[in-house]
N, C-alpha and C positions, 0 to 999 in steps of 0.2 A: 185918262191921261193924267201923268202925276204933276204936282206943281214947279217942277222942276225941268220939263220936257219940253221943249217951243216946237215947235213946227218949222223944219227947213233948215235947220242946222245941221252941219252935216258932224257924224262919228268921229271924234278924236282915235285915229289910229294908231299905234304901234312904232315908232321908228328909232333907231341904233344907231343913231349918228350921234350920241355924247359921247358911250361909253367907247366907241370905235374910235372918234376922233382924239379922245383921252390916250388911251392903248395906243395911236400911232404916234401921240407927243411921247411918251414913256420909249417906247421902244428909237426913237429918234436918239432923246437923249441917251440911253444906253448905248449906244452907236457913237456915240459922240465921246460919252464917258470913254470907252474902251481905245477909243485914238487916244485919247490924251494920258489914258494910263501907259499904253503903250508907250508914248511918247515919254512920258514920265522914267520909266524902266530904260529905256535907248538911253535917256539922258543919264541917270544914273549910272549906267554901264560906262557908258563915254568918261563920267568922270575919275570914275575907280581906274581907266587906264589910265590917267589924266598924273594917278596919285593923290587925286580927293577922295575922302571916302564918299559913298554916294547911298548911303546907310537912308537919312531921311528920306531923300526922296526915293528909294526901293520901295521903303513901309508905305511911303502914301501911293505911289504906283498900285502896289498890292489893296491897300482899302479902295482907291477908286475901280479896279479892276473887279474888286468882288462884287460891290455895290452897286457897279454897272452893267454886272450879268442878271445881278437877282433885280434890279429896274427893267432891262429887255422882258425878263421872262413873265413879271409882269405886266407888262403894256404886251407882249405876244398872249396874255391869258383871259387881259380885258380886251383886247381886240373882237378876240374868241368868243368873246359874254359867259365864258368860267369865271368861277371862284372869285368873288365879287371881295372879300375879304384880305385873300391874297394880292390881288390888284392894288388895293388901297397901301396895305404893308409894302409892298414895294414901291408904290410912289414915295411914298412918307420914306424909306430908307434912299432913293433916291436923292432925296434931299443934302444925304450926307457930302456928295459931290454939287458941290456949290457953283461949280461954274455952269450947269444947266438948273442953273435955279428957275428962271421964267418957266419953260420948259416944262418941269418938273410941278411947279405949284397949279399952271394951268392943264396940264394934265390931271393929277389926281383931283381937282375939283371939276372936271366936266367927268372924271368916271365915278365922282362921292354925287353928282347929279343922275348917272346914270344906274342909281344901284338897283331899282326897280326894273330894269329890263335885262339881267343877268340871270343863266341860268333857266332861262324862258323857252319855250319850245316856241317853234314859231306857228302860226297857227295857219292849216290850210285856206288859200282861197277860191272860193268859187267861183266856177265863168258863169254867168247869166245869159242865156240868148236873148234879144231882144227881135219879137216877131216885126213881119215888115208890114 
């Protein structure tokens, strides 16, 4: 027995609840992002009839709309436990939409916690019988 091993401890196992919990903050905010882009562009529109131009708020429609598909598709990829890399890059570009900031910074650090279990096969488990 090495000096490291006690007796009656049991196995620290395996579990996917960071980078999953991570992945569904990302893909929330992305959900979120995309209303308010929307929203953004409707307002916009309203005001171009209006006879304002609605030039600013189109451009930032359009950067939260882009920013908030490449955030879903990371938080759908860290969900998944892919591309552990990808994941991280879209939290961190999530960021650019500011109003899912909380969101956004607690997701990508519970999936920069979870970078060890992406990418992982899961491992089969055995039933044991136990005699009577």
């Amino acid at each position: 027995m090495a000096v490291t091993e006690r007796v009656g401890e049991p196995e620290v196992t395996y579990t996917p609840r960071t980078y999953k919990a991570g992945g569904f903050l990302l893909m929330l905010a992305g959900v979120i992002g995309v209303i308010v882009g929307l929203g953004l562009l409707i307002t916009s529109a309203a005001g171009q009839m209006l006879g304002v131009t609605g030039l600013g708020a189109a451009i930032l429609a359009g950067i939260v709309l882009v920013f908030s598909i490449i955030e879903f598709a990371g938080g759908w990829s860290a969900y998944n436990g892919h591309n552990w890399y990808g994941s991280m890059t879209a939290g961190v570009l999530g960021l650019v939409t500011f109003f899912t900031l909380p969101l956004d910074l607690i997701g990508t650090v519970l999936i920069a916690l979870g970078e060890g279990q992406f990418d992982r096969e899961e491992e089969p488990t055995e039933e044991t019988e136990i005699p009577n």
